[in-house]
C-alpha positions as CSV (number, residue, x, y, z in Angstrom):
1,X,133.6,120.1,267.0
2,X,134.1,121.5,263.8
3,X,130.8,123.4,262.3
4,X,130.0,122.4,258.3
5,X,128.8,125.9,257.6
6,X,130.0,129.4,257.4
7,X,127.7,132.2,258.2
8,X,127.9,135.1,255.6
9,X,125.4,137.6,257.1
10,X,122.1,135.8,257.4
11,X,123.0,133.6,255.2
12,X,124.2,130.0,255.9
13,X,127.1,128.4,253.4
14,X,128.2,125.4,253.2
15,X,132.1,125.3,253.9
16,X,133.6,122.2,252.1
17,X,132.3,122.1,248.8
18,X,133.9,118.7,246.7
19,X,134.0,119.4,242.8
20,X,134.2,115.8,241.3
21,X,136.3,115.1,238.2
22,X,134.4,114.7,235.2
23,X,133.9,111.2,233.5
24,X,136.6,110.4,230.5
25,X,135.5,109.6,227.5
26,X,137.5,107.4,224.6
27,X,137.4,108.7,221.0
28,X,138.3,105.1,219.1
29,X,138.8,104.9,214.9
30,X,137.5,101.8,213.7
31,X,139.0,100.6,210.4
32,X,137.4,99.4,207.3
33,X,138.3,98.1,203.6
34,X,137.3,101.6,201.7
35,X,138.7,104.5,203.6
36,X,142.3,105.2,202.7
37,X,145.1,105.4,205.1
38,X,146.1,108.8,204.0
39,X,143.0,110.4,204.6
40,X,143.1,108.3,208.3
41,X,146.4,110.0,208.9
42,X,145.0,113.3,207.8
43,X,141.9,112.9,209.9
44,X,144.2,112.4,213.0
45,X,146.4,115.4,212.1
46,X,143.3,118.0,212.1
47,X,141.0,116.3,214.1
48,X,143.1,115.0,217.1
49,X,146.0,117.5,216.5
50,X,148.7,114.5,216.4
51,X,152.1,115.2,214.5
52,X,152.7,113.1,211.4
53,X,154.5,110.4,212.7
54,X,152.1,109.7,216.0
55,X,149.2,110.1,213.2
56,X,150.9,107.3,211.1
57,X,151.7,105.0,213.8
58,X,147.4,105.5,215.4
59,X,146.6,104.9,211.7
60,X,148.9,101.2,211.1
61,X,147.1,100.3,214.8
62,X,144.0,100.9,213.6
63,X,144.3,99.1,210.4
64,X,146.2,96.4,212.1
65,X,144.0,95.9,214.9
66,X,140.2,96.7,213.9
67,X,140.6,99.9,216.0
68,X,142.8,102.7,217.8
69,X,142.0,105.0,220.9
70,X,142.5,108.9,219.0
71,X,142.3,110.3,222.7
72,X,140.5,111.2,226.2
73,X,138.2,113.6,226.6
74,X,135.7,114.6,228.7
75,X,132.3,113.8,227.2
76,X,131.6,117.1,225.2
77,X,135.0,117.3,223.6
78,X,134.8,113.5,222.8
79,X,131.8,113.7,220.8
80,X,132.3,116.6,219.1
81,X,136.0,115.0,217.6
82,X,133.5,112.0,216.4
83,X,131.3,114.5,214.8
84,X,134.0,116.1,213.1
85,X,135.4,112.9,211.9
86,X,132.0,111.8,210.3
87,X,131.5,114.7,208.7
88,X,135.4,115.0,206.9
89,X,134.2,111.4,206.4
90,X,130.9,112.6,204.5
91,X,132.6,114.9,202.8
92,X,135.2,112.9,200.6
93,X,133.0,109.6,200.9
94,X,134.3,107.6,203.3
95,X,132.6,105.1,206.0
96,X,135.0,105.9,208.1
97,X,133.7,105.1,211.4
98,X,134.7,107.0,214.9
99,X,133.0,105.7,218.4
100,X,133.0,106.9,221.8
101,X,133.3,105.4,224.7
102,X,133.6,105.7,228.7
103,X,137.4,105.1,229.5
């Protein structure tokens, strides 16, 4: 029978330690009637790190569709690319809106 601890001295240690993935987290872009596409595609380019033509193609779903998934992140990542869309938002006056969202 196979023992679930190691001994390291005096010291007991558990042998098989699981490390669980962490939850994944949406970033989404939801569109309104005020901010403009460019500054959308612009958003995506800094924010998200997508190339021009993935940034333009996110940006016509979104406008299309009500919304677009920017990415997956774990938790931490995911709401700090939703902070740093609001506040590029704030900055030139947009309502530009950015949610997140288990995946």
């Amino acid at each position: 029978m196979a023992h679930k601890y190691d001994y390291e001295g005096d010291l007991q240690v558990k042998k098989d330690i699981k490390v669980k993935k962490p939850r994944m987290y949406k970033v989404i872009l939801h569109n309104d009637h005020y901010t403009t596409m460019d500054f959308v595609v612009e958003v995506l380019v800094k924010v998200f790190h997508k190339n021009i033509m993935e940034a333009t193609e996110l940006m016509l779903q979104v406008h299309r569709n009500g919304f677009g998934i920017c990415g997956v992140y774990t938790y931490d990542i995911a709401q700090s690319k939703a902070n740093q869309v609001h506040t590029l938002a704030r900055q030139r006056e947009f309502p530009l809106k950015c949610t997140v969202e288990e995946a």
